[in-house]
SEMI-801023 format. One record per residue: residue number from 1; x, y, z of N, C-alpha, C in turn; residue in three letters. Coordinates in pm, 1 decimal, decimal comma. Each point is the difference from the previous one (the first is absolute). Layout:
BEGIN
NUM	X	Y	Z	X	Y	Z	X	Y	Z	ALA
...
END
This chain:
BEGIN
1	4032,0	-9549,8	-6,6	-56,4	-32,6	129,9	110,7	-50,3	92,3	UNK
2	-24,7	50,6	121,9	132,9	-66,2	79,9	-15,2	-58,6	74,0	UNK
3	40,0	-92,9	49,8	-65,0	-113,1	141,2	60,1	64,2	137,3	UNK
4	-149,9	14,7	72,2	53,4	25,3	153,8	83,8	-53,2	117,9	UNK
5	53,2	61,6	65,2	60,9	-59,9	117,1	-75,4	-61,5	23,5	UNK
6	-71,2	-18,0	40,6	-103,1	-141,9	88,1	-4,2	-142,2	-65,8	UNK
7	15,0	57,9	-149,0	-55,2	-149,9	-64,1	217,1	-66,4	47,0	UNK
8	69,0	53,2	11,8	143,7	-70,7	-5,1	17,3	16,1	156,8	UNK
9	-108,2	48,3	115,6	38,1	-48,8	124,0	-88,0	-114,4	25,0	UNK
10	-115,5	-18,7	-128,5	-70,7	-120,8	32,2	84,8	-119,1	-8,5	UNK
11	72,8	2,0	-125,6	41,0	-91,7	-96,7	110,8	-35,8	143,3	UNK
12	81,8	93,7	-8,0	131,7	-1,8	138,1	-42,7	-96,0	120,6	UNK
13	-157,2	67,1	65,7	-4,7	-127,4	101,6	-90,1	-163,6	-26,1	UNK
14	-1,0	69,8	-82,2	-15,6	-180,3	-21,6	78,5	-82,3	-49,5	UNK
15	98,6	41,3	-61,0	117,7	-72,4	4,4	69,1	-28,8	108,0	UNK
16	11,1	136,0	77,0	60,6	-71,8	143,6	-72,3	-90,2	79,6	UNK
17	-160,6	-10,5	18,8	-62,3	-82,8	94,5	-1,5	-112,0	-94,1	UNK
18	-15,6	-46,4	-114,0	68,0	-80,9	-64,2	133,3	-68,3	58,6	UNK
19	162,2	95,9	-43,2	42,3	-29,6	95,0	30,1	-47,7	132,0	UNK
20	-61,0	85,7	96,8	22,6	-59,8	142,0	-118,9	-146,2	-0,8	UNK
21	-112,7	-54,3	-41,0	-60,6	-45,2	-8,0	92,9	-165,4	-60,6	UNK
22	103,6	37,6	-103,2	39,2	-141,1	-62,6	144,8	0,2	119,2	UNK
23	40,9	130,9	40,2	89,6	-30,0	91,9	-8,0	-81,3	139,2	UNK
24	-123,7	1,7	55,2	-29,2	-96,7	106,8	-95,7	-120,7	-19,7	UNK
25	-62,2	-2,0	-131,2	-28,4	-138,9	-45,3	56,6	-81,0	-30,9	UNK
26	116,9	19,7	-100,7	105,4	-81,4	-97,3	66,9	-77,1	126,8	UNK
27	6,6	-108,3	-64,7	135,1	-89,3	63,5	107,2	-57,7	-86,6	UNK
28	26,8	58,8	-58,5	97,4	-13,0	-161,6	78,0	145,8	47,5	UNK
29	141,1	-38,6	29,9	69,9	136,1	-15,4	30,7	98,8	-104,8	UNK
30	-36,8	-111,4	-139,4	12,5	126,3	-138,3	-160,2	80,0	45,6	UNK
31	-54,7	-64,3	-20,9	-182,9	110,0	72,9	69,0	54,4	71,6	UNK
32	29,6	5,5	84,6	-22,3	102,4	147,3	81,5	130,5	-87,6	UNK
33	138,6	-72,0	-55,1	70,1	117,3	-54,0	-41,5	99,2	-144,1	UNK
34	-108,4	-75,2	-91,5	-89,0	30,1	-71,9	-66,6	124,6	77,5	UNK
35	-72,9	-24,8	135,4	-96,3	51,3	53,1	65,6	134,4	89,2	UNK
36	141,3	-9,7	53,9	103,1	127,4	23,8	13,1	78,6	-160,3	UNK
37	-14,3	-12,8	-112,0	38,0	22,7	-131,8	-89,4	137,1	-20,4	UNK
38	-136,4	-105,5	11,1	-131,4	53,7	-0,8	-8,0	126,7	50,5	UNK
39	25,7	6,9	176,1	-34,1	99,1	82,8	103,7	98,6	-51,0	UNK
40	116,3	-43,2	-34,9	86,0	137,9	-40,5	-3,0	51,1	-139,3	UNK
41	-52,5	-109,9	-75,4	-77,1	136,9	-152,0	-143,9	94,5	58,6	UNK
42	-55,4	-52,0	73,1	-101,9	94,7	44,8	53,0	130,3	19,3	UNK
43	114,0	-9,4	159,6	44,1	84,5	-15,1	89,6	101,2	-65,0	UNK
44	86,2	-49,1	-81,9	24,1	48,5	-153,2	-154,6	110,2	-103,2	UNK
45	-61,4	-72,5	2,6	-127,1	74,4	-64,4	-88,4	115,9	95,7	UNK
46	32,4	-43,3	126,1	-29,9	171,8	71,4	73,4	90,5	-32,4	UNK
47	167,6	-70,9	-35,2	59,1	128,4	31,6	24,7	100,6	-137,9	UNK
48	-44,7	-95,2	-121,2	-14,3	82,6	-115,6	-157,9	58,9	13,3	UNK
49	-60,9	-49,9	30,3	-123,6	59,9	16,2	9,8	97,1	39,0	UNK
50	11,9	39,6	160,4	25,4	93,3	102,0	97,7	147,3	-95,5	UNK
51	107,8	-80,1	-59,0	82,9	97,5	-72,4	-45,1	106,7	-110,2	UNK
52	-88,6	-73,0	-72,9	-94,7	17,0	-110,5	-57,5	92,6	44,5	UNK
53	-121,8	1,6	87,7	-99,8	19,9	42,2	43,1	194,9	75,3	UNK
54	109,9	-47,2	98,3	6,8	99,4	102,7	138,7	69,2	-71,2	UNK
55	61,7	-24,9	-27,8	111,9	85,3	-84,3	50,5	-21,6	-130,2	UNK
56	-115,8	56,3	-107,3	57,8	-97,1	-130,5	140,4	70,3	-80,1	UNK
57	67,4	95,2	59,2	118,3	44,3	-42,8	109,9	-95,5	10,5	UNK
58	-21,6	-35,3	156,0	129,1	-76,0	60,5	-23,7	-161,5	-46,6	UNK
59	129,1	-38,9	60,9	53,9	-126,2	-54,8	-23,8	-130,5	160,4	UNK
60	56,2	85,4	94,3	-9,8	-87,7	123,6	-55,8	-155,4	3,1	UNK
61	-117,7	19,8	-51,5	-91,1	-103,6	59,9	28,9	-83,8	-114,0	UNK
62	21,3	36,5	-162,5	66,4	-94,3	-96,5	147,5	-94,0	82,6	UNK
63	83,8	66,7	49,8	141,2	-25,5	38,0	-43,1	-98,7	145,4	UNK
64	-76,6	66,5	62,4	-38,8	-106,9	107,1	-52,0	-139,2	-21,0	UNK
65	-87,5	-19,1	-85,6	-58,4	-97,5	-101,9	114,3	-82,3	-34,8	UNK
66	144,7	51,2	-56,6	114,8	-80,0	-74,4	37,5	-4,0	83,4	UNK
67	48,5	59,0	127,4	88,3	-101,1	90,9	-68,5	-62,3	90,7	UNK
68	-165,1	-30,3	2,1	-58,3	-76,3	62,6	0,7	-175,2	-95,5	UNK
69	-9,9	44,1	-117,2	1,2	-111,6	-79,3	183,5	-77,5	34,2	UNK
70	64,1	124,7	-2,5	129,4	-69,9	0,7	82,5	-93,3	135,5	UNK
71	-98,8	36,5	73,4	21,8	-23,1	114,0	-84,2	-193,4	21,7	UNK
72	-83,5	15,2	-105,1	-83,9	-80,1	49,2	50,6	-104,5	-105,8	UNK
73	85,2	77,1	-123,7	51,8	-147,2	-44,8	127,3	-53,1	43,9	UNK
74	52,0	83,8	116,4	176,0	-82,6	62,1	-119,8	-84,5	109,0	UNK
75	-97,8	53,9	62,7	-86,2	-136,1	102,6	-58,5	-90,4	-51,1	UNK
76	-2,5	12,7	-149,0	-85,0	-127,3	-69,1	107,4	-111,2	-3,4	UNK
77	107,3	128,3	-37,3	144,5	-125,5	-43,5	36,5	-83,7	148,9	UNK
78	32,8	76,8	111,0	22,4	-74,1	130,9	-75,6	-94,9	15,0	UNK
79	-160,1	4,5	-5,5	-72,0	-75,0	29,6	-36,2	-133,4	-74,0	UNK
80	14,2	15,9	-136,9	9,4	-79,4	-98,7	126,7	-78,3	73,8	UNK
81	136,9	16,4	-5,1	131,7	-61,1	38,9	-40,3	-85,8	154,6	UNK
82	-70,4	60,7	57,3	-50,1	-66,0	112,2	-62,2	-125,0	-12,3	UNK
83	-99,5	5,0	-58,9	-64,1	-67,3	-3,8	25,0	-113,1	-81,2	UNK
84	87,5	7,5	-61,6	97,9	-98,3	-94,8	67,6	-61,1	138,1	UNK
85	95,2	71,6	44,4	61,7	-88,9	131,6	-100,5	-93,3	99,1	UNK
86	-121,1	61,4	5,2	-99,8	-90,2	89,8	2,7	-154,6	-74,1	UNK
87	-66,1	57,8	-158,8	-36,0	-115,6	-73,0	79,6	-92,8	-12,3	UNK
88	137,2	2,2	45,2	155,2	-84,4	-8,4	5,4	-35,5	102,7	UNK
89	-52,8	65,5	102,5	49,0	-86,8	141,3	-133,2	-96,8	50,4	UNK
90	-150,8	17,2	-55,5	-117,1	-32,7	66,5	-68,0	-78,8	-122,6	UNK
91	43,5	21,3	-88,2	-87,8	-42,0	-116,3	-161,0	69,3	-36,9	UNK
92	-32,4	83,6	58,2	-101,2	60,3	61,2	-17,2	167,0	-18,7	UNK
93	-101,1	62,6	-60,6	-10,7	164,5	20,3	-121,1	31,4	56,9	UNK
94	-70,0	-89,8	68,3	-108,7	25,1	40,1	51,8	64,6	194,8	UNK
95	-80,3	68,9	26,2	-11,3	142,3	111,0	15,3	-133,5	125,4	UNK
96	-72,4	-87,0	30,8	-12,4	-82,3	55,4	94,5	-93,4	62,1	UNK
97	38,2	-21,3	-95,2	130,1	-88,1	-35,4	165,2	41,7	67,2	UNK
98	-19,9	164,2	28,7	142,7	35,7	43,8	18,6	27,4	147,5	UNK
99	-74,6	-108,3	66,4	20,9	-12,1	124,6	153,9	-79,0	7,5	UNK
100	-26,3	-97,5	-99,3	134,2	-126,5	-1,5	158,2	78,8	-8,9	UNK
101	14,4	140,8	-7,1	93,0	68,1	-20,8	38,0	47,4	93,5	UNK
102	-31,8	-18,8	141,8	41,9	41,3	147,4	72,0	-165,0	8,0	UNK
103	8,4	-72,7	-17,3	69,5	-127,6	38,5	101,4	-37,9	-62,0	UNK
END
């Protein structure tokens, strides 16, 4: 038995409205960046889906998938390093809090 496209474009957006959903709630910068994480495995899982689905010879949408992931772990790393520098200068990672960083 094989599972349909639909059931992995279901699964896909609800991870992203998930996503965008913890992205403008969270006030914790590891959340928010949790919640950027989120929205880009979604899209990761369209694009094997999509690949699967509409050309199961080719590779594309596998290879798009790996340099979407790869991409998203050099922004985890920036952002992670960031947010380390906040926590050193503010004592603080909360969203709120980085007003004090214009002064």
């Amino acid at each position: 038995m094989e599972i349909r496209l639909e059931y992995y474009l279901i699964i896909s957006t609800i991870m992203l409205f998930a996503g965008i959903y913890g992205f403008i709630t969270r006030r914790n910068l590891l959340a928010v960046l949790i919640s950027v994480e989120l929205m880009l495995n979604s899209v990761d899982i369209n694009f094997a889906a999509f690949n699967r689905y509409l050309f199961p010879d080719a590779m594309e949408g596998f290879f798009f998938a790996l340099f979407a992931i790869g991409v998203s772990a050099a922004e985890t790393a920036v952002a992670i390093a960031i947010t380390i520098n906040i926590y050193r200068n503010i004592r603080n990672i909360q969203v709120h809090h980085l007003d004090t960083m214009k002064h």
